[in-house]
N, C-alpha and C positions, 0 to 999 in steps of 0.2 A: 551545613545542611542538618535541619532536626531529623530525632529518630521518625515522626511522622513523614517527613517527608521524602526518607527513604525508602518507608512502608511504602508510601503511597507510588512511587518510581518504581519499585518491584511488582508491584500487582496490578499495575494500570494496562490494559490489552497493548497488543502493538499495532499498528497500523498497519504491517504487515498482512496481521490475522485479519483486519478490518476489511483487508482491502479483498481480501480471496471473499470473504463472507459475502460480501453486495456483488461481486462479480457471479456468486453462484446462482443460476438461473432457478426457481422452485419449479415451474413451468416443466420444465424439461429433463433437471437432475445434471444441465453442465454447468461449466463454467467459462464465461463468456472470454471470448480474447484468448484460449488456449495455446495459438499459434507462436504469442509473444509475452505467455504467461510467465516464462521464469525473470524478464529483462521488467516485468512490473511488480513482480514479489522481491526481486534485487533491490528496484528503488525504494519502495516502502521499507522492507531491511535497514537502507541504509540512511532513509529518512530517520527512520527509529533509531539509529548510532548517534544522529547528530540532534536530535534531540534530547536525548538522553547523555550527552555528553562525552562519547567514546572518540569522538572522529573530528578533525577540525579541517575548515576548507581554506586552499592555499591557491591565488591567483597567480599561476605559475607562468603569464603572459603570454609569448608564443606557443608554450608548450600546452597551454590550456587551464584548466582544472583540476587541481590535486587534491588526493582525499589524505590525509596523515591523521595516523592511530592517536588517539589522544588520550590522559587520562588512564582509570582503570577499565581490565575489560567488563563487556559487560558480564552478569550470571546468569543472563538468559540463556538458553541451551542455543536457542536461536539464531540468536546474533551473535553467537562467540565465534564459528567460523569465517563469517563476513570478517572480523574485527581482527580473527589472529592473520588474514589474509592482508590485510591492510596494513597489519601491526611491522609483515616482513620489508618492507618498504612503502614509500609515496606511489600512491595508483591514479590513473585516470578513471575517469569514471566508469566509461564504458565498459574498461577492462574489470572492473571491482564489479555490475552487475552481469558480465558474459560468466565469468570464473565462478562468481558464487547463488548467481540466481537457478540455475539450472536445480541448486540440492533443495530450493524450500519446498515443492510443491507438497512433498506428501507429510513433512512432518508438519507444517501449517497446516494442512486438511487435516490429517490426527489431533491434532490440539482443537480444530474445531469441534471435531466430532469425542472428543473427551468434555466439552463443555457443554457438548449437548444443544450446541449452534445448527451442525447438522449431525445428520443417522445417517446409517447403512441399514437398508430395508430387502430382506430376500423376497425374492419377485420368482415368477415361472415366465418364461419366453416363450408362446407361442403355447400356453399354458402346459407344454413338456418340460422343457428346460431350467434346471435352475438359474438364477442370476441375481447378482446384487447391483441394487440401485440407490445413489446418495441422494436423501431429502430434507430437506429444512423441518430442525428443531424445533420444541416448541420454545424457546427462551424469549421470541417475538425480537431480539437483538438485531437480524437482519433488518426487521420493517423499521427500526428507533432509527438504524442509521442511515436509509431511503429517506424516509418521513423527515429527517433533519437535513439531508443533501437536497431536498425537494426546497425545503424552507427559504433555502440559502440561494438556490440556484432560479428559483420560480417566484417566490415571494420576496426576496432581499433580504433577509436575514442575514444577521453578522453573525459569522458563524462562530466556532471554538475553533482552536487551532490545529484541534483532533479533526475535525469534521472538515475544515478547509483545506487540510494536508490531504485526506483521503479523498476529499471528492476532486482537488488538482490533479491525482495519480489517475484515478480511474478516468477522469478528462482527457489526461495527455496520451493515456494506453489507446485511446480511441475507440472505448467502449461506453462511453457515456449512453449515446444513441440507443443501445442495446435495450434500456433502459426506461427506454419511450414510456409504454407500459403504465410505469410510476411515477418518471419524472419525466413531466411532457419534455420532448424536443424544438427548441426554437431560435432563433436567431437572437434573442435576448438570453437565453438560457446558453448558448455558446459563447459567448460574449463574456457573460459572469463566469462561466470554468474556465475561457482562457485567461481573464484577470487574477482567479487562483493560482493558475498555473503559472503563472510570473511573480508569485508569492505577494501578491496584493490583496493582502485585509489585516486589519488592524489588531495590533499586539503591541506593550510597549514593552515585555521582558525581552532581557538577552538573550534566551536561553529560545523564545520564541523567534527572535530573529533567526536565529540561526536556523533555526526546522524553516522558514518563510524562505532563505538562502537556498538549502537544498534541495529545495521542495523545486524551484527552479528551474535549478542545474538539472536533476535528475527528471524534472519533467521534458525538459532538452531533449534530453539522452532518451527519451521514451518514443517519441514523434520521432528523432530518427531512428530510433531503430527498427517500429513499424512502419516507416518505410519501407523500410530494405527487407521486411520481412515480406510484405506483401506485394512483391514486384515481380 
């Protein structure tokens, strides 16, 4: 690997952060899908392991799905705890986002809000009360990655493998919908996210297979587990 290209592997966003940013509502100041929030910042986590090379997938037959720590860890603050989790033995998936999804929510939201993706705006309640309210940045980053999931999803657009990974996640989390808004909803527009979500669009690196693999599996694990959330 050139020195560029390890430049470029440390400073490229994670999908992670992608994924909380378009979930955040401007509208309203939430974030859509809170209920099943950590089990969709888990998978994008560990989308980001296996594209970046930290994590490799083992078809462990009856037993399922194995994720084993691969490689060096990463030096993302981010992902080092996902990876040293991983690192203590072979995990299922489920188990690698229950265990480590629960800790991204607030230090992904502080990284947002260090980038200036979103603010913290003090507010009065009821014009007595003080209160703070999170609102979207001006960096205009949220609308590029709407504007490019609309492309892909509304107009057919071959996406990036950044932009096809995040808009399978936020497909399979079952917030796509939420989304109407920007990116109409329709039976063709479902269609094209569940084909993401089975990691169908074209790549011909290794390195992209692999994200196209986990992107998958952990879309799997996402549909169930909003199920079971919302029963």
């Amino acid at each position: 690997m050139t020195d560029d290209s390890i430049r470029s592997q440390r400073t490229r966003t994670l999908i992670t952060e992608d994924l909380l940013l378009v979930l955040f509502q401007p509208d309203s100041g939430t974030i859509a899908g809170e209920n099943t929030l950590f089990y969709v910042l888990g998978a994008g986590a560990l989308t980001d392991l296996a594209q970046r090379g930290h994590v490799r997938i083992e078809d462990a037959g009856i037993r399922g799905t194995r994720i084993h720590a691969d490689g060096e860890p990463p030096e993302d603050e981010l992902l080092r705890p996902m990876w040293d989790y991983i690192s203590q033995k072979p995990r299922d998936v489920q188990t690698v986002l229950a265990a480590s999804g629960p800790t991204l929510r607030t230090p992904v939201l502080e990284r947002l809000m260090e980038r200036g993706h979103l603010c913290r705006q003090k507010r009065r309640a009821l014009g007595l009360f003080p209160t703070t309210a999170i609102v979207e940045g001006n960096s205009g980053r949220r609308a590029e990655f709407v504007a490019d999931m609309r492309s892909v999803l509304v107009d057919g657009a071959q996406p990036s493998d950044h932009i096809a990974a995040l808009t399978a996640l936020v497909s399979a989390s079952g917030s796509l919908p939420v989304l109407h808004r920007e990116i109409p909803w329709s039976g063709a527009t479902a269609t094209r996210a569940k084909s993401l979500e089975q990691g169908d669009w074209a790549a011909g690196a290794a390195a992209a297979a692999v994200t196209r693999t986990m992107v998958a599996i952990v879309a799997n694990s996402l549909i169930v587990s909003a199920v079971v959330a919302n029963r």
